[in-house]
C-alpha positions in Angstrom: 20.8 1.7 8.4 20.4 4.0 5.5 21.3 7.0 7.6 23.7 8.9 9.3 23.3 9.3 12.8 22.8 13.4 11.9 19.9 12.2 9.8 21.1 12.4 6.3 20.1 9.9 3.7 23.4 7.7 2.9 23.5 7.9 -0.8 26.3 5.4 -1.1 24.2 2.8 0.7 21.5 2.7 -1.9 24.2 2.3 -4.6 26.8 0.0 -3.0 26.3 -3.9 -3.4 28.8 -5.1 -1.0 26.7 -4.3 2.2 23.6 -5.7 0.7 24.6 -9.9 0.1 23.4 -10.8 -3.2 24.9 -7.2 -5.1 27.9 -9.3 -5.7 28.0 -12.5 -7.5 30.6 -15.7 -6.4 33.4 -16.1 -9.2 32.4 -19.6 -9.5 28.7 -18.3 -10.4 29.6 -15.5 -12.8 27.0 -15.0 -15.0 26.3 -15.5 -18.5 22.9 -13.2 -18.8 21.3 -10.6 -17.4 17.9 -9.3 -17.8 16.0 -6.5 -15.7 12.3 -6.7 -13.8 10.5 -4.7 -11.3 10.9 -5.7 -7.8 8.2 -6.9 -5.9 8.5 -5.1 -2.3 6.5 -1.2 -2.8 5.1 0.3 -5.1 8.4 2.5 -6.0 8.6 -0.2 -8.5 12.2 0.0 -9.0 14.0 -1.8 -11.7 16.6 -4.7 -11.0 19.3 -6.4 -12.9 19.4 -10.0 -12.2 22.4 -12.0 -13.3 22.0 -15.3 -14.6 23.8 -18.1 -15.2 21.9 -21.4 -17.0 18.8 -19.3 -16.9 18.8 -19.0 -13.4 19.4 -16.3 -11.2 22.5 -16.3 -9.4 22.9 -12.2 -8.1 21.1 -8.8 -8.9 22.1 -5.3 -8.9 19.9 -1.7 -9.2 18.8 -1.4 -13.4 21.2 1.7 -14.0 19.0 3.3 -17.0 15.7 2.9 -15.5 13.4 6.1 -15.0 12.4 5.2 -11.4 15.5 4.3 -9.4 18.2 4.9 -12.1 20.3 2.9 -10.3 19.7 2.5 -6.4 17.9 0.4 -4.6 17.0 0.2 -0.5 17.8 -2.7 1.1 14.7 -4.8 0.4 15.6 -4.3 -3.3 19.5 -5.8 -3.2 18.0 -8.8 -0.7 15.1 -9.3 -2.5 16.5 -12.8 -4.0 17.7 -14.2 -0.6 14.1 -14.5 0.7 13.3 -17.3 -1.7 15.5 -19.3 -0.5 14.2 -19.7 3.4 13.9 -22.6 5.1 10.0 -22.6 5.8 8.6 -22.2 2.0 5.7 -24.1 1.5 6.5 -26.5 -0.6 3.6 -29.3 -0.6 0.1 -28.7 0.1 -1.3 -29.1 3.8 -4.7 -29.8 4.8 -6.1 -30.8 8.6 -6.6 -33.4 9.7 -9.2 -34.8 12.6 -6.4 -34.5 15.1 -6.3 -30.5 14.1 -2.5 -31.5 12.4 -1.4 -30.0 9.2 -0.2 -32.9 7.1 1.7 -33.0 3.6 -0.9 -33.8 0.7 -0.7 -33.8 -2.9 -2.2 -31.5 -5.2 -5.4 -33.9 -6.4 -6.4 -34.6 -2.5 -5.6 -30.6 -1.7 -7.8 -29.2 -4.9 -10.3 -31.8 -5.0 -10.7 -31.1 -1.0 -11.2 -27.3 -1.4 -13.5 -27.6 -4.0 -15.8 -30.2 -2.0 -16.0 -28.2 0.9 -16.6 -24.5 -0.8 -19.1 -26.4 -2.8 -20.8 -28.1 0.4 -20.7 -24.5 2.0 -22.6 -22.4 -0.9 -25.3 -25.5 -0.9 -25.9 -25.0 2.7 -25.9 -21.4 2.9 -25.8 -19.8 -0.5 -23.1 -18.9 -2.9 -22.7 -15.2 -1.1 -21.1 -17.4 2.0 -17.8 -18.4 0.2 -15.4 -15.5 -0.5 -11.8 -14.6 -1.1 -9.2 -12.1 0.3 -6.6 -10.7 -2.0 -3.4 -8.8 -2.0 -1.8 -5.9 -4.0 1.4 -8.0 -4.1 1.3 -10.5 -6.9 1.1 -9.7 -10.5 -1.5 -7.9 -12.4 -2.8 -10.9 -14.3 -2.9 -13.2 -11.7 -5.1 -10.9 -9.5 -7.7 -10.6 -12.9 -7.5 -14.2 -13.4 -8.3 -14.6 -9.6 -11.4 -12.1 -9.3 -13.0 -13.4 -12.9 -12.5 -16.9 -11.4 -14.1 -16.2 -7.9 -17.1 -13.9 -9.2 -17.8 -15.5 -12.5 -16.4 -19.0 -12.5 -17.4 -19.6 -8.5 -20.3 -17.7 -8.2 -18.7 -15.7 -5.2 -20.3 -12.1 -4.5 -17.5 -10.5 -1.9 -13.6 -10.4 -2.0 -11.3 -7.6 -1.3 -7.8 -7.1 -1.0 -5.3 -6.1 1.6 -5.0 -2.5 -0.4 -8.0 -1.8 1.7 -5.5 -1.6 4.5 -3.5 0.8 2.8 -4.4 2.7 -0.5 -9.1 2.8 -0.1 -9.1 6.0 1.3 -7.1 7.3 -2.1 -9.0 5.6 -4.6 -12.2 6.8 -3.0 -10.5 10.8 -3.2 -9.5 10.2 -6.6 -12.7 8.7 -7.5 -15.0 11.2 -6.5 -12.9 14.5 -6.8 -11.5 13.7 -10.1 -13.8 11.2 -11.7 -11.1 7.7 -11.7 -8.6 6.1 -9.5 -6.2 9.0 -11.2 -3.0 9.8 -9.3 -2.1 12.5 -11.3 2.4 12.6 -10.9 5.2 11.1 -12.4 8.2 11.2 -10.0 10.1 13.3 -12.0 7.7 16.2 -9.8 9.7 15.4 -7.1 12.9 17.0 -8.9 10.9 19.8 -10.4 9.0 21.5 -7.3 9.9 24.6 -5.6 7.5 23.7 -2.9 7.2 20.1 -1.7 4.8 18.8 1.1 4.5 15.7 2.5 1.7 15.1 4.8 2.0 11.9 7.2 4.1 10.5 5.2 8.2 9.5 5.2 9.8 8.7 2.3 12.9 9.3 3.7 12.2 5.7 5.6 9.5 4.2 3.4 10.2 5.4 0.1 13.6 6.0 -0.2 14.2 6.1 -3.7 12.0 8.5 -4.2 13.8 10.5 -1.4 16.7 10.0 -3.9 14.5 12.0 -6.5 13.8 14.7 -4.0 17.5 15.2 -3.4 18.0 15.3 -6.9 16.0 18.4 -7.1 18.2 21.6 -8.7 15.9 24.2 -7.2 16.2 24.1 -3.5 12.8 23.4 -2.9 11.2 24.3 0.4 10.4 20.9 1.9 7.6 21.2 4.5 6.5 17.9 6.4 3.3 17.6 8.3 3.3 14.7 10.9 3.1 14.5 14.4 6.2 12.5 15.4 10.2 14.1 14.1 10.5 11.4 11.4 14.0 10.7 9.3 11.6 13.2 6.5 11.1 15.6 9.0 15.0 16.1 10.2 15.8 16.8 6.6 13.1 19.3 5.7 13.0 23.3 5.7 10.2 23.3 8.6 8.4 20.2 10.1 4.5 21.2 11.1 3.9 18.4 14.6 0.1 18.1 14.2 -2.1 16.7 16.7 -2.6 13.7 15.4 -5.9 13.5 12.9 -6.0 17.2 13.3 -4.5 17.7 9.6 -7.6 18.3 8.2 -8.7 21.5 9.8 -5.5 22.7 8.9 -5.8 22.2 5.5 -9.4 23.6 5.8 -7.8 26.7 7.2 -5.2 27.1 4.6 -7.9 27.1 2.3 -9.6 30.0 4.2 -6.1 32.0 4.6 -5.5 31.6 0.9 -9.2 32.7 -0.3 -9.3 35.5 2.3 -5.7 36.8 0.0 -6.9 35.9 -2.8 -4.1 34.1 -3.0 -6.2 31.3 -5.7 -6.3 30.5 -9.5 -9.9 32.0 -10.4 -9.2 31.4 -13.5 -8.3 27.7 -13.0 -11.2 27.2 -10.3 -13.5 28.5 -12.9 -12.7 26.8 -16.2 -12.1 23.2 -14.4 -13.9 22.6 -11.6 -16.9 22.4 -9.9 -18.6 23.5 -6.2 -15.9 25.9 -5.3 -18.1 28.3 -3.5 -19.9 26.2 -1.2 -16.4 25.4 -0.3 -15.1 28.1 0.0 -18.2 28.9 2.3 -17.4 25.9 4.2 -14.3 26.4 5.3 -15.2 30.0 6.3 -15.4 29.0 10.3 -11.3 27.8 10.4 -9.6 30.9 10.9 -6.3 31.0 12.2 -7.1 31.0 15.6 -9.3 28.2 15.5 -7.2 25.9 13.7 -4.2 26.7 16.2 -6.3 25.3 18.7 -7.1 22.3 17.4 -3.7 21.7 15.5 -1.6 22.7 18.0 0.6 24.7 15.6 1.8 28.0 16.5 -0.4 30.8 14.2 2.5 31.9 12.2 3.3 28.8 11.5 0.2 28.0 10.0 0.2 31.5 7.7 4.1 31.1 6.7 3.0 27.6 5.2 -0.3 29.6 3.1 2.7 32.0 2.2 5.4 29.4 1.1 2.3 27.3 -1.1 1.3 30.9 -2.4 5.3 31.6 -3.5 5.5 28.2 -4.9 5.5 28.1 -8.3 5.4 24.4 -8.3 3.9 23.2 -5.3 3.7 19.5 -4.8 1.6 17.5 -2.2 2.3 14.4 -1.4 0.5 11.8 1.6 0.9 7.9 2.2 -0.2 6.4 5.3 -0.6 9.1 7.7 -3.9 10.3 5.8 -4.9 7.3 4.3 -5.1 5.4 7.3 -7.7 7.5 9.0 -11.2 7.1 10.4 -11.7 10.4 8.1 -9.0 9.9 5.7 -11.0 10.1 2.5 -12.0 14.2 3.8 -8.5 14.4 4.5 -6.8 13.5 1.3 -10.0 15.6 -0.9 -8.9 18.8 1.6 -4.8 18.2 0.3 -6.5 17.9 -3.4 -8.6 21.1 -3.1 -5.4 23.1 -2.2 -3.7 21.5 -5.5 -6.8 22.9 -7.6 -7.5 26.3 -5.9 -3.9 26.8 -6.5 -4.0 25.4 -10.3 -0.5 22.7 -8.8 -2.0 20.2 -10.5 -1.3 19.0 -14.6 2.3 21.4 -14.7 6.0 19.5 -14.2 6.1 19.8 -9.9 2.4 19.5 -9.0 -0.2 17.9 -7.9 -2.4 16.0 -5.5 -0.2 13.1 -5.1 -0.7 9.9 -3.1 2.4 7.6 -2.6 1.1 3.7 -2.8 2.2 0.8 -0.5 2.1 -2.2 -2.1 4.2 -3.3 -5.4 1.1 -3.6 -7.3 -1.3 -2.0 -5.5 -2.2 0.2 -8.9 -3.0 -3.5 -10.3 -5.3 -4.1 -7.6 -7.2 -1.2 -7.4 -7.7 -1.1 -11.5 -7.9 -5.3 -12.3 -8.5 -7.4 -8.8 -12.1 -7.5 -9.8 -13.0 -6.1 -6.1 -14.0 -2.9 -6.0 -14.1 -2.3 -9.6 -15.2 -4.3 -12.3 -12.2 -5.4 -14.4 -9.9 -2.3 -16.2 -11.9 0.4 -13.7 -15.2 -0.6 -14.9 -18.4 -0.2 -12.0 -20.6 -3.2 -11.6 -23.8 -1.3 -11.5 -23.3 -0.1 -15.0 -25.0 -2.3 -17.4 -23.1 -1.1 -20.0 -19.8 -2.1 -18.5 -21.2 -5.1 -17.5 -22.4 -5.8 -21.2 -18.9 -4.6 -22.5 -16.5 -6.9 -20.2 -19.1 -9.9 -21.0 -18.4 -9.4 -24.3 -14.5 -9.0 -24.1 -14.3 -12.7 -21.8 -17.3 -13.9 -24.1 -19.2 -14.8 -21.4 -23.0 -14.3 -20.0 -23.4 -11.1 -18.7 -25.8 -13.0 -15.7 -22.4 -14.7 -14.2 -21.1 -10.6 -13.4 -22.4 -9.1 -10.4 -24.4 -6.6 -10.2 -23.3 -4.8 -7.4 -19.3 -4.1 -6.0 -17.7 -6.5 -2.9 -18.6 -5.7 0.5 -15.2 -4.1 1.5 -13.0 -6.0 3.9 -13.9 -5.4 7.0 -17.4 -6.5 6.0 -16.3 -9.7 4.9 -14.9 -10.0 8.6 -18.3 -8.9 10.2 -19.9 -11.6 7.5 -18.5 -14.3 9.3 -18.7 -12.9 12.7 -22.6 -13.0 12.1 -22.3 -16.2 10.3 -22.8 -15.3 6.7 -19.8 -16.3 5.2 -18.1 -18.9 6.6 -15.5 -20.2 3.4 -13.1 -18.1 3.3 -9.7 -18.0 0.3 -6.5 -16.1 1.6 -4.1 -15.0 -1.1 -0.8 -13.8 -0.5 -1.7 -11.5 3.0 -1.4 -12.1 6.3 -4.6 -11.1 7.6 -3.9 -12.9 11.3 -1.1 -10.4 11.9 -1.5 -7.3 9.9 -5.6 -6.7 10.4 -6.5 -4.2 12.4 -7.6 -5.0 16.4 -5.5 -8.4 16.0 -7.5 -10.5 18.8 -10.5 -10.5 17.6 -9.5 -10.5 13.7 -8.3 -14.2 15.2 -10.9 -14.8 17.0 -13.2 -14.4 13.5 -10.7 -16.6 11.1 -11.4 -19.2 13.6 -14.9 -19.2 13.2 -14.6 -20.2 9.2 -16.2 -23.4 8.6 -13.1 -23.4 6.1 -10.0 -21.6 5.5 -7.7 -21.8 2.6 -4.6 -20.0 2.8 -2.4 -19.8 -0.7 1.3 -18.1 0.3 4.9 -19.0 -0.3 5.6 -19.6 3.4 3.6 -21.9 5.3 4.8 -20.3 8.4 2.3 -17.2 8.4 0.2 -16.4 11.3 -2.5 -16.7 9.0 -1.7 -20.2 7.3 -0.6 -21.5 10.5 -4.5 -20.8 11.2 -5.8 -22.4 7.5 -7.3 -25.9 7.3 -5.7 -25.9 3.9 -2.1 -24.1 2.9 -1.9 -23.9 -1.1 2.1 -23.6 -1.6 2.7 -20.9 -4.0 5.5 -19.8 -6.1 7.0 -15.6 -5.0 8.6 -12.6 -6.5 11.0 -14.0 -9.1 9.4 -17.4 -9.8 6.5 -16.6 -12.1 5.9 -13.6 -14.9 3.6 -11.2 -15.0 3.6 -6.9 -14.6 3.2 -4.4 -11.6 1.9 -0.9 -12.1 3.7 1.0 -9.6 2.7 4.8 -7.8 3.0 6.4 -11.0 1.3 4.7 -13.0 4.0 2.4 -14.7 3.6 -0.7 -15.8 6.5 -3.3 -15.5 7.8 -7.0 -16.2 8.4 -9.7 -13.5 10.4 -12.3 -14.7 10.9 -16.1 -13.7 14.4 -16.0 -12.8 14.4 -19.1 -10.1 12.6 -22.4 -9.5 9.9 -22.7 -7.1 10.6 -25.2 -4.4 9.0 -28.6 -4.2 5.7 -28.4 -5.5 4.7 -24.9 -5.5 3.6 -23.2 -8.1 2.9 -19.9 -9.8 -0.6 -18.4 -8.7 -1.7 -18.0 -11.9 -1.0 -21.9 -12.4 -3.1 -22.5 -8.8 -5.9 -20.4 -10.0 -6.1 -22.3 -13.5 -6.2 -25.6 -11.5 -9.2 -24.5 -9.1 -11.2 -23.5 -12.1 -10.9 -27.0 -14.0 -11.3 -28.6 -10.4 -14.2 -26.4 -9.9 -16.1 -27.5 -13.7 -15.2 -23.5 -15.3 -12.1 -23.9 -16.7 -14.3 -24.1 -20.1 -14.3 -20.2 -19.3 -10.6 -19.6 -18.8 -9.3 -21.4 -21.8 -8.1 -17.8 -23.3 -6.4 -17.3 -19.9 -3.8 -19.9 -20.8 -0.5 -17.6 -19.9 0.1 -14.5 -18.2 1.1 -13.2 -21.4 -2.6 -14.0 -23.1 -4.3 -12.2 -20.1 -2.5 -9.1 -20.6 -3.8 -9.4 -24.1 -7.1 -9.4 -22.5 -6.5 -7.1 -19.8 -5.8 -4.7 -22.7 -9.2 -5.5 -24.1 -10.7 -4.9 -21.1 -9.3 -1.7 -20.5 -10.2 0.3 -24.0 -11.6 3.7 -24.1 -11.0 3.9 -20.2 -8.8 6.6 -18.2 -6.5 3.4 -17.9 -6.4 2.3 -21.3 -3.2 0.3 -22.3 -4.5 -0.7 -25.9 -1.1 0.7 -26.9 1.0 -1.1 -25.8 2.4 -3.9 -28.1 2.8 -6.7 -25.6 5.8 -7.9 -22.7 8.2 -6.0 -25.0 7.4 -2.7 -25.1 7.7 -2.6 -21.4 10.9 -3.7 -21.3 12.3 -1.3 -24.6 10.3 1.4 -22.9 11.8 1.0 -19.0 8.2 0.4 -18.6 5.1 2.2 -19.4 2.8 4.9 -18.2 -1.2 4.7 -18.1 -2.8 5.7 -19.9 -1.6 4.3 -23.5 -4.4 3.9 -26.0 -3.9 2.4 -29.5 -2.6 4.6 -31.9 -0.5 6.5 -29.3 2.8 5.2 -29.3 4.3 4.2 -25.9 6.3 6.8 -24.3 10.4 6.8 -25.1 12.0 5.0 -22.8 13.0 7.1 -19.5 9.8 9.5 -20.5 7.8 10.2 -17.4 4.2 12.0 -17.8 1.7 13.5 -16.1 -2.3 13.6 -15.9 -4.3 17.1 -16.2 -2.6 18.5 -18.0 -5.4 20.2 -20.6 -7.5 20.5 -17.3 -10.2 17.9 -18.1 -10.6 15.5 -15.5 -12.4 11.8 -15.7 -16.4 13.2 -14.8 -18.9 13.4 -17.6 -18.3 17.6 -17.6 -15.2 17.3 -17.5 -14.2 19.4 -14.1 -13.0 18.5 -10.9 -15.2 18.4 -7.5 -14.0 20.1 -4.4 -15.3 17.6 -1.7 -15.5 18.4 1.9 -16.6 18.0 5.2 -16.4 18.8 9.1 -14.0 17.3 10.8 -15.1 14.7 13.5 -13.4 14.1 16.5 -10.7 11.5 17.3 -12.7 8.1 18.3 -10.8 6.9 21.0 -9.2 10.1 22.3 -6.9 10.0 25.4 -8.3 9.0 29.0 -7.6 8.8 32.5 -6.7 5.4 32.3 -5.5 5.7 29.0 -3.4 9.0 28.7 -1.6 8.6 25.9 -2.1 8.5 21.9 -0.6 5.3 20.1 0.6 6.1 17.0 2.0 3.4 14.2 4.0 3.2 11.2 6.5 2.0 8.9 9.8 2.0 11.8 13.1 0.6 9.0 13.8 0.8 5.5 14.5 -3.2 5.6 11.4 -4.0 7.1 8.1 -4.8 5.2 4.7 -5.3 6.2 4.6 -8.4 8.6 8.3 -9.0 7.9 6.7 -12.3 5.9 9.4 -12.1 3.6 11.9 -9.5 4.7 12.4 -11.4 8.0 14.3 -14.1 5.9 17.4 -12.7 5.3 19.7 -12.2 7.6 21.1 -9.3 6.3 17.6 -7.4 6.8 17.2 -8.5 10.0 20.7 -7.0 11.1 19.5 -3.0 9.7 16.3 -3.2 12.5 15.8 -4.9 15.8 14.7 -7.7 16.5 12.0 -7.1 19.5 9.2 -4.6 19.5 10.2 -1.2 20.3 8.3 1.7 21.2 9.1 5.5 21.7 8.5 7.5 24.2 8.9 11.2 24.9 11.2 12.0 27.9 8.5 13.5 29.8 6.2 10.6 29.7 9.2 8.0 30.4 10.2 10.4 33.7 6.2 10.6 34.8 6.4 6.5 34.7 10.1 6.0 35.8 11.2 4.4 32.4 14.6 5.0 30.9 16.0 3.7 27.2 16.0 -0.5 26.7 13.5 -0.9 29.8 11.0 -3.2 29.2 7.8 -1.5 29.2 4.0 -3.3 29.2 2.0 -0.7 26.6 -1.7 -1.5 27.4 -4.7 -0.6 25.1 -8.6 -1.7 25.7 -8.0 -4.4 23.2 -5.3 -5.9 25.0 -1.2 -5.4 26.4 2.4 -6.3 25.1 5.6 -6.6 26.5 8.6 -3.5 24.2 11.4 -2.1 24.8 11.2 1.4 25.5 13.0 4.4 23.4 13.1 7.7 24.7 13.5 10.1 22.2 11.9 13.7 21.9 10.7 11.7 17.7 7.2 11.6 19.8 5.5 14.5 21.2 4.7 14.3 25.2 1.3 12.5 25.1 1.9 10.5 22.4 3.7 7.1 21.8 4.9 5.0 18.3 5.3 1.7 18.0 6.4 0.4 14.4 3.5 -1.7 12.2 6.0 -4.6 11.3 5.9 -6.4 14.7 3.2 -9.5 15.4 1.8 -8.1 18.8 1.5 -4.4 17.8 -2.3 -4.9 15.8 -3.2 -6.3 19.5 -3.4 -2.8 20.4 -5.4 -1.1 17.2 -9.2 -0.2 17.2 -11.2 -1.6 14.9 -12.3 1.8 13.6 -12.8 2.7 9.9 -13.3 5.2 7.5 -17.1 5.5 6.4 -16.8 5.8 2.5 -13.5 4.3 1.6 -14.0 1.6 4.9 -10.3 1.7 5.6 -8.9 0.8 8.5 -8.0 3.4 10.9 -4.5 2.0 12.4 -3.1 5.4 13.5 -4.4 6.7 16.4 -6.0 4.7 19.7 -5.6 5.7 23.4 -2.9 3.6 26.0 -0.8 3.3 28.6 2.7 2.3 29.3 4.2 1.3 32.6 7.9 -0.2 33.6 7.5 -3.3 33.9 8.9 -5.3 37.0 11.7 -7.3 34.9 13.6 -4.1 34.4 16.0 -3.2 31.7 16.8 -5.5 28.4 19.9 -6.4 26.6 18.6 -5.6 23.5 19.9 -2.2 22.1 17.3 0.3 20.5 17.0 1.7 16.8 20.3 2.4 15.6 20.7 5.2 13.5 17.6 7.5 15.1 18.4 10.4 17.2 17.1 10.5 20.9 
């Protein structure tokens, strides 16, 4: 693993190739090239060096001059070229036949097949009852081309992405307390705090190149983590803060209060910059100490030392991934983080802000291009004048572009649940494992009167569900750029060969549209490199504009390139890292930012008599990712995490039921029960028990709960039971690495 079994972070691991298979390269393939892309697991968006010989790649190492990882790189980085060369790849198309067998096709048959049944749908039931689901992990221009295909080309109203699942509730914050989808940092805050505080989130596990930056950091900063269970983050920092689970908002609430009562704020910054302060600070007038012990759990001092330490702080640096964002009131949660920044006045200086870590490698692409919930470049549907403005950019009618923003995932689910949508185009996700309340998401895919499933493995729980699989080139064998956390943008590279006959996305997505009779519309789409010409277009005299930059190039002289970059501004030198805020104008018409709030609500599924205990979930090994789609491929990843599902327990709930370490335990939820091996380790608090995101049966478990304005999926907390099961003990051995 990537730590020590006292808990510190290995730095030698993230820099040495020999552990890590493809970090060194064969003599008989040494190489005769290099050249450096972004890697395509998170949204660090590290640099690589691939080595090639003939063009192709033949062995990577971590890009030593680049501003993000300078360098490193976690496991999934140095093994990211293995996983294209796994035995299940899809390499033909499939389609269904009578007998309910997927059989090999050939492009024609597979296109022309999609096309007459999403056509035969839409004429029975209208053209809202085709739509698409997207992803946050292919590149930025593909993801355009896909959303201004579906909407404009295929007359589809609804399509999301899987960065519902991970980054709605912080585009929703950012939205409405700052104006835009703004994160506000560069990572170079982590080096440059006195004060950093990470809230349900572990970077020590799941970001670990940016744990590298924190331990970079020449002023000792205090390092307080928030989160209910004692995380790899938590053993390293100056005090950990174990939560009740989804209690962190009163806490921040009464922070607030404690810092207000001291007068312990910015009125200076409060009054120049923002807005609605007072009904605020009236608002959070009922959390006193007391009262937010109670329902935190946390001991009172505790509570005022952390006021005291954010007061000292003359940097002070929030941070939160997961642990808010997936939250049936994660959108309050992450605006109650960002009001602390602004009372304060830690936003828009070197070490601040209001800072949320993303999941995906291109969830910033996602969330600004998809086409989903915004209008292309961060536009809004129901303006007519950004509707008139991106008509005119694609010179196209303004009637083609909705009117109106994507019912959000889960609605699309509920859509064909009641029947209303009943086409339904997968793209590079995994909905049939990685959607909340996993039964029933099933249960709803098989409904479709039609499924299409476009991924690079056919093996997927969701293609393995599809009446058509559209094999589609990865990571590595296509071009295109990822904006990572920070808001850089970065190359991908074809560096390899897709196998058989799958192909780039973008190559997919131009087919459908000439199958479809609208390719007419997508003749100035003819290479990723045009459509970031167009993207660019699109993007003018917007927070995120990239007019600037000068094409592909610039990114790579520049080690990439911050957002925004309008014409006439010269990209940033290369290394250069910059912030947002800094003259304390923020994205709304008057310029200031909103404090947003609102009560707490209690937990919706809190602990019962038959189901005592609290689930909690999360990212449980630096070399795993997501559903382990890709990362289960190499065998070098799946030697750093076991095999079988896991889950921890704390010693006084394994004594209560009789369970020791490696016993197989049945963990039971009202959804449904799977078979783990148990861990006892004091990581979870009594009551409460963790099982990591990555395995298939742990969604079985999760309640379909969601967050009302960003609609995210709440996979954190759900009530359950665990028991011995009869079988007794396993052979497997538990997490290596963690201490018990």
């Amino acid at each position: 693993m990537l730590y020590q079994r006292d808990g510190h972070l290995t730095r030698d691991l993230l820099r040495t190739p020999g552990g890590f298979g493809l970090g060194q390269v064969p003599a008989r393939l040494k190489p005769d090239a290099t050249t450096n892309m972004v890697c395509g697991y998170c949204s660090t968006g590290c640099s690589l060096t691939v080595h090639l010989r003939d063009g192709e790649a033949v062995g990577l190492t971590p890009a030593a001059d680049y501003p993000v990882n300078r360098g490193v790189a976690c496991p999934k980085g140095w093994e990211a070229l293995t996983v294209l060369e796994a035995g299940d790849r899809a390499t033909t198309p499939l389609r269904r036949d009578a007998g309910g067998v997927q059989r090999a096709v050939g492009w024609d048959e597979a296109l022309g097949t999609m096309v007459e049944r999403f056509r035969a749908i839409q004429a029975a039931h209208g053209a809202e009852s085709v739509a698409f689901l997207s992803t946050g992990q292919i590149p930025t221009e593909e993801m355009a081309l896909l959303g201004a295909l579906a909407k404009f080309g295929m007359g589809m109203a609804h399509g999301d992405g899987n960065t519902r699942q991970c980054m709605a509730t912080s585009v929703v914050a950012y939205k409405q307390a700052f104006g835009f989808d703004a994160p506000p940092y560069t990572y170079r805050d982590f080096e440059e705090s006195d004060v950093i505080v990470l809230v349900g989130a572990n970077p020590c596990l799941a970001h670990p190149i940016l744990w590298e930056r924190v331990l970079r950091n020449p002023n000792r900063p205090a390092i307080v983590v928030i989160d209910p269970r004692v995380t790899e983050t938590a053993m390293q920092a100056t005090e950990h803060l174990p939560v009740r689970p989804k209690s962190d908002q009163a806490l921040f609430y009464g922070l607030a209060r404690f810092l207000i009562e001291r007068d312990w704020i910015d009125r200076a910054y409060i009054e120049a910059h923002t807005r609605d302060f007072d009904a605020y600070a009236a608002a959070v007038e009922p959390y006193s100490v007391e009262q937010v012990s109670e329902a935190t759990g946390l001991r009172p001092e505790a509570i005022e030392r952390l006021a005291r330490t954010i007061h000292r702080g003359k940097r002070v640096s929030f941070w939160w991934t997961m642990g808010v964002n997936q939250s049936y009131q994660g959108v309050r949660t992450a605006q109650a983080i960002i009001n602390l920044a602004l009372m304060t006045a830690n936003i828009g200086r070197p070490g601040t802000g209001a800072n949320s870590i993303t999941g995906q490698c291109n969830a910033m692409g996602s969330r600004l291009f998809s086409n989903t919930t915004n209008l292309l470049g961060g536009h809004d549907f129901a303006n007519p004048d950004h509707r008139a403005k991106v008509a005119t950019v694609l010179d196209i009618d303004p009637a083609a572009i909705p009117t109106s923003a994507s019912r959000a995932y889960n609605e699309i689910l509920e859509g064909i649940l009641q029947g209303r949508i009943r086409g339904l185009w997968v793209v590079c996700t995994n909905t049939a494992h990685s959607w909340i309340n996993q039964d029933q998401a099933r249960d709803i895919l098989g409904r479709l009167d039609c499924l299409v499933v476009q991924d690079m493995y056919a093996t997927t729980e969701t293609a393995r569900m599809a009446d058509l699989v559209l094999p589609a080139a990865g990571w590595g064998e296509k071009e295109g750029t990822f904006i990572n956390s920070e808001r850089r943008i970065g190359r991908i590279k074809k560096v390899a060969r897709a196998p058989g006959q799958a192909l780039a996305d973008f190559a997919i997505f131009k087919l459908v549209a000439e199958y479809w009779g609208c390719g007419e519309m997508f003749r100035a789409w003819d290479s990723p490199a045009a459509t970031f010409e167009i993207l660019k277009r699109l993007s003018a005299g917007q927070p995120c504009d990239i007019t600037g930059i000068d094409g592909y190039d610039v990114l790579d002289e520049c080690g990439g390139v911050q957002w925004p970059c309008p014409a006439g501004q010269p990209p940033a030198e290369a290394g250069t890292e910059r912030r947002l805020f800094e003259d304390g104008r923020y994205y709304h018409p008057d310029g200031r930012a909103r404090f947003v709030y609102e009560d707490p609500r209690p937990l919706p599924e809190p602990p019962s008599e038959r189901f005592p205990l609290l689930l909690l979930t999360g990212r449980g090994s630096a070399a795993q990712w997501h559903t382990q789609t890709r990362t289960a491929k190499s065998a070098v990843l799946r030697k750093l995490h076991p095999a079988q599902v896991y889950v921890e327990v704390n010693p006084v709930d394994a004594r209560a039921r009789g369970v020791a370490t490696n016993d197989t335990v049945h963990v039971e939820s009202r959804r449904g029960r799977i078979s783990a091996t148990a861990f006892v380790t004091r990581s979870v608090q009594p009551g409460q028990v963790f099982l990591p995101m990555h395995y298939e049966e742990t969604n079985r478990l999760t309640d379909a709960v969601f967050d009302p304005h960003s609609k995210q999926p709440s996979y954190k907390a759900c009530a359950v039971e665990l028991r011995r099961a009869a079988s007794g003990p396993t052979d497997g051995a538990v997490v290596p690495g963690r201490v018990g």
